[in-house]
BATOR-637560 format. One record per residue (C-alpha): residue number from 1; y, z, x. Coordinates in nm, 2 decimals. Layout:
! residues N
+-----+--------+--------+--------+
| seq |     c2 |     c3 |     c1 |
+-----+--------+--------+--------+
| NUM |      Y |      Z |      X |
...
+-----+--------+--------+--------+
END
This chain:
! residues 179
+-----+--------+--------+--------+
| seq |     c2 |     c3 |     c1 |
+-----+--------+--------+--------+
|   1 |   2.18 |  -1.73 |  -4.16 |
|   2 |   2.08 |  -1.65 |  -3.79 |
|   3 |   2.36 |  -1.70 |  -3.52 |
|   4 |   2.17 |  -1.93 |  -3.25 |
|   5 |   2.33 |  -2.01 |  -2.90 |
|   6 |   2.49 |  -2.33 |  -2.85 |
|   7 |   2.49 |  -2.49 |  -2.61 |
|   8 |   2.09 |  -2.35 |  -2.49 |
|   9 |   2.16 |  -2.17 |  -2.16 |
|  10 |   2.19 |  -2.48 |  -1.90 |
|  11 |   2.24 |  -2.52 |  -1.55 |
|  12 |   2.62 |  -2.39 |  -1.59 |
|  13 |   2.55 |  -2.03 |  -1.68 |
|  14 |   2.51 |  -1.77 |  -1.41 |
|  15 |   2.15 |  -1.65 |  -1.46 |
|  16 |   1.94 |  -1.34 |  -1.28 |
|  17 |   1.55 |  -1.43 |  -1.31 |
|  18 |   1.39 |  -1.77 |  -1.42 |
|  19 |   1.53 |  -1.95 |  -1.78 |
|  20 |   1.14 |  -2.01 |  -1.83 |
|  21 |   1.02 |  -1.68 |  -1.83 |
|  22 |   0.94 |  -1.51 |  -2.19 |
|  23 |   1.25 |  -1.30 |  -2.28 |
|  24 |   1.61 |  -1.50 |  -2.21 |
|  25 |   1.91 |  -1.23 |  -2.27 |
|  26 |   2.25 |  -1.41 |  -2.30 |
|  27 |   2.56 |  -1.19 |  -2.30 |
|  28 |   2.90 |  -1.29 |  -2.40 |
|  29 |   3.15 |  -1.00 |  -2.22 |
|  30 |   3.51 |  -0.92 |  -2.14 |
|  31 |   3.54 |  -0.76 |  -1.77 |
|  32 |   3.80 |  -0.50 |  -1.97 |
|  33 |   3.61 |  -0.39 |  -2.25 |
|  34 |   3.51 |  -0.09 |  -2.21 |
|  35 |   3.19 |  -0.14 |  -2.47 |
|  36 |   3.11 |  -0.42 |  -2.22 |
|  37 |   3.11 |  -0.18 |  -1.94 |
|  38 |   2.82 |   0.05 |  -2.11 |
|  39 |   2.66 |  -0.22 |  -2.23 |
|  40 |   2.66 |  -0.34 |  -1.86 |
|  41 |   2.48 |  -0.04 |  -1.77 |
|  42 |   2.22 |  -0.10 |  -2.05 |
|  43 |   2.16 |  -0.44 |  -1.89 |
|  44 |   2.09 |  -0.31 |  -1.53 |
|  45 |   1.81 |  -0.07 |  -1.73 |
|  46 |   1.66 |  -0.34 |  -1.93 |
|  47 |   1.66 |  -0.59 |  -1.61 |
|  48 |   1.48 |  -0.30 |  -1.40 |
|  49 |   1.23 |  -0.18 |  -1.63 |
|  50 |   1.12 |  -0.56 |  -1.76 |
|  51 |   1.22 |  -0.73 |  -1.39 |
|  52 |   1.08 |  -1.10 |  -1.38 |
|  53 |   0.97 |  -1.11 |  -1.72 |
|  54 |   1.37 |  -1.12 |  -1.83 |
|  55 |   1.60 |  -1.37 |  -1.75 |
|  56 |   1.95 |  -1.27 |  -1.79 |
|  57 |   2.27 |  -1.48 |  -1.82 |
|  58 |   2.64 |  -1.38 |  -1.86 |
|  59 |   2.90 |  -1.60 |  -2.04 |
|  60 |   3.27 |  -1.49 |  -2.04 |
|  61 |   3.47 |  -1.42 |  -2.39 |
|  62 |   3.80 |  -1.25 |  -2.25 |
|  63 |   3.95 |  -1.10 |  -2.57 |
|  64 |   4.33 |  -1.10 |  -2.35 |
|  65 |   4.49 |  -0.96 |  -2.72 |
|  66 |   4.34 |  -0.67 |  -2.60 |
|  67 |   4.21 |  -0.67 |  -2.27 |
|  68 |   4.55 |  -0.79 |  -2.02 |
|  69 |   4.34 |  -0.84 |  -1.74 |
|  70 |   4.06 |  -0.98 |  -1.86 |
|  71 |   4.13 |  -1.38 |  -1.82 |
|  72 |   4.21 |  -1.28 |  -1.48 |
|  73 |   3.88 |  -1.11 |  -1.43 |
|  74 |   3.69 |  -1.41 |  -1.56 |
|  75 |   3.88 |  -1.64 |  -1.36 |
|  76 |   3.82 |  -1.41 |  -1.05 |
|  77 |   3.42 |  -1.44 |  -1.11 |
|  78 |   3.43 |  -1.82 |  -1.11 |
|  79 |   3.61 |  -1.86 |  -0.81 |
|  80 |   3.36 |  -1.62 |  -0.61 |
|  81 |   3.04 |  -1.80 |  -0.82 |
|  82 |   3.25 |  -2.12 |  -0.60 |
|  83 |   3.19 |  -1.92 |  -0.30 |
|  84 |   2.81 |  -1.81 |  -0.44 |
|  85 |   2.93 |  -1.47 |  -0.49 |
|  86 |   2.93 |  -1.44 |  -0.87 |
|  87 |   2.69 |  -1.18 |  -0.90 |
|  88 |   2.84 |  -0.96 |  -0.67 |
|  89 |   3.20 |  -0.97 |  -0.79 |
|  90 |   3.05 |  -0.92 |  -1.16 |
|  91 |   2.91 |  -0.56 |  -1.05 |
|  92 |   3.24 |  -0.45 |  -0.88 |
|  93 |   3.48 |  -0.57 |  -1.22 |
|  94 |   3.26 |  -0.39 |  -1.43 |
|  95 |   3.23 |  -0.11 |  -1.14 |
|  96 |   3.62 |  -0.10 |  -1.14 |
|  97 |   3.71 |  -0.13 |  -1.49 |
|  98 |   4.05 |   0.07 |  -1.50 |
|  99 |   4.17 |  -0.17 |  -1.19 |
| 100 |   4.20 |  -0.53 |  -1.25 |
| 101 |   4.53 |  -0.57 |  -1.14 |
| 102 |   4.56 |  -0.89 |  -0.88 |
| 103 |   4.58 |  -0.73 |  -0.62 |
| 104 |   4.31 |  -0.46 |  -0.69 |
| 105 |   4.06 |  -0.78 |  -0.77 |
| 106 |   4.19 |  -0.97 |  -0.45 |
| 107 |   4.03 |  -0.62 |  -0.29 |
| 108 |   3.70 |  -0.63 |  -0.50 |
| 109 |   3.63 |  -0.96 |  -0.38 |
| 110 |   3.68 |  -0.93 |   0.00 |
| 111 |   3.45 |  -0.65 |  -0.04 |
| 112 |   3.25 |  -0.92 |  -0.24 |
| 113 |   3.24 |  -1.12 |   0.08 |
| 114 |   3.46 |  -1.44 |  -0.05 |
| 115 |   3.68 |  -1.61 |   0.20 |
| 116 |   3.98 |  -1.44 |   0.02 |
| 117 |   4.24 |  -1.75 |   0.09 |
| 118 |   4.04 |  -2.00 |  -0.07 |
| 119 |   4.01 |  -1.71 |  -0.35 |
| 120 |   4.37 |  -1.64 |  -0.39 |
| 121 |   4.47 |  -1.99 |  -0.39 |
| 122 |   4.21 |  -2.06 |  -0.67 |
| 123 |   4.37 |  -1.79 |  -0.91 |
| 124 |   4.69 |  -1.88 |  -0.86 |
| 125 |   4.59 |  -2.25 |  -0.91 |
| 126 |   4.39 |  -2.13 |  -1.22 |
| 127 |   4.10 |  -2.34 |  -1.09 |
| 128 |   3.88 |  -2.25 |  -1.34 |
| 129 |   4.05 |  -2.12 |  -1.63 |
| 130 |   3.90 |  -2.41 |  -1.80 |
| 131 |   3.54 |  -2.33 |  -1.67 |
| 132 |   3.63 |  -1.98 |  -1.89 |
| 133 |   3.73 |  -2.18 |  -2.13 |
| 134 |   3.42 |  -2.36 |  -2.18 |
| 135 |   3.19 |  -1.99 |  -2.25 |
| 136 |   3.45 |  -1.87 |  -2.50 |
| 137 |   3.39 |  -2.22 |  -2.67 |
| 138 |   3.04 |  -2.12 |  -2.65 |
| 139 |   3.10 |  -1.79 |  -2.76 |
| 140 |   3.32 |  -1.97 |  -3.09 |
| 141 |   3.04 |  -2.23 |  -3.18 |
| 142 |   2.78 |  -1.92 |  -3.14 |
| 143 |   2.96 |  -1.68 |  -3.37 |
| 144 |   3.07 |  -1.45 |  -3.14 |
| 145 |   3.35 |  -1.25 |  -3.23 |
| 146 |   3.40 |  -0.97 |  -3.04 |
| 147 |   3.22 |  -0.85 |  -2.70 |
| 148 |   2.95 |  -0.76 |  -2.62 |
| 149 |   2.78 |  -0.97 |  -2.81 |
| 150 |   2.37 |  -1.06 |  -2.69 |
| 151 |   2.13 |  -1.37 |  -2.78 |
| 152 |   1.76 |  -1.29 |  -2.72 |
| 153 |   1.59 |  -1.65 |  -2.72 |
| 154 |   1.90 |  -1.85 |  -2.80 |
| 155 |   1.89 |  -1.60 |  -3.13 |
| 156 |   2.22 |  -1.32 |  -3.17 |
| 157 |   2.08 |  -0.98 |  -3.18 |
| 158 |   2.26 |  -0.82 |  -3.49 |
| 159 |   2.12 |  -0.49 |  -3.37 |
| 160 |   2.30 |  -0.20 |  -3.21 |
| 161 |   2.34 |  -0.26 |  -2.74 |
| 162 |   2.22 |   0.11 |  -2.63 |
| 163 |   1.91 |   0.10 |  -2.45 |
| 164 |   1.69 |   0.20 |  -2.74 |
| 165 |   1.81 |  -0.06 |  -2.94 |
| 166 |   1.83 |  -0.35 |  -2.68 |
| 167 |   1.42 |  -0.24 |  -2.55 |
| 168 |   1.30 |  -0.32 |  -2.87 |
| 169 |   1.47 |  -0.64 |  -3.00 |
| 170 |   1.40 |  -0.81 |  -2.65 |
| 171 |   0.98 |  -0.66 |  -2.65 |
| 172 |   0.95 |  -0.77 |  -2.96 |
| 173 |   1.06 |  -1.11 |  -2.91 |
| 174 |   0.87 |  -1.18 |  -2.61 |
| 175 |   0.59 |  -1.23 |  -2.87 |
| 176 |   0.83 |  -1.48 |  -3.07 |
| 177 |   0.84 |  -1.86 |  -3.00 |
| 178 |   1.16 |  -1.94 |  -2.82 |
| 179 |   1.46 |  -2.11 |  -2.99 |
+-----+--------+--------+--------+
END
């Protein structure tokens, strides 16, 4: 049986490009992992060459057996999506991989252009560790089990996350009714 996405991407995920267009790529990912940071780079590829005929959304699953920093990281992204600077603090974690120390993300997001109190005091308050909370629920009630981990159309890809790979499940489902 087919892994579908639950919930359907909503008004909480943070999305690149319109949900209505005809190809919807979900992607479940750990800041840390290091598969997640080439599969990152495959994402940039496939969001270039298809541009607004993808939409793209990113849910957190921190796997922090593995990955130290990576509940952290996940927090961090929330408080700068508080400040409208998701997006840019997602490129510089997965930029800065091998750093996600505190202070090293405290850096990443003044660079990012958050009001860095308001920032701090949101980690150390774990603000939104629940907000994290809620994807890896996602990520659970989905069948996701390790990262990264993609839905095309609400569907899971069970396919390989190159480029190669990727290109061809998402083209051929643009042709597929949505889910």
């Amino acid at each position: 049986m087919t892994a579908r996405l639950r919930p359907a991407l909503n008004a909480a995920d943070h999305v690149l490009g319109e949900p209505s267009s005809g190809l919807v790529l979900v992607e479940f990912g750990d800041y840390e992992c290091p598969f997640c940071g080439r599969a990152h780079q495959v994402v940039q590829a496939l969001r270039q060459n298809l541009r607004d005929r993808l939409c793209y959304a990113f849910r957190h699953f921190p796997l922090t057996e593995l990955h130290p920093h990576a509940l952290l990281a996940a927090e961090a992204a929330e408080a700068a999506a508080a400040q409208g600077r998701f997006w840019r603090l997602h490129e510089l974690l997965y930029e800065n991989q091998d750093a996600l120390d505190a202070e090293s993300i405290v850096g990443y997001a003044a660079i990012a252009g958050v009001d860095v109190e308001t920032f701090v005091d949101d980690l150390r308050t774990h603000r939104f560790r629940e907000r994290v909370r809620a994807d890896v629920h996602s990520g659970a009630a989905s069948g996701v089990n390790g990262t990264p981990t993609f839905f095309i159309n609400g569907v899971r890809h069970e396919g390989g996350w190159d480029f190669d790979s990727l290109w061809r499940a998402v083209t051929s489902a643009e042709e597929q009714p949505r889910v």
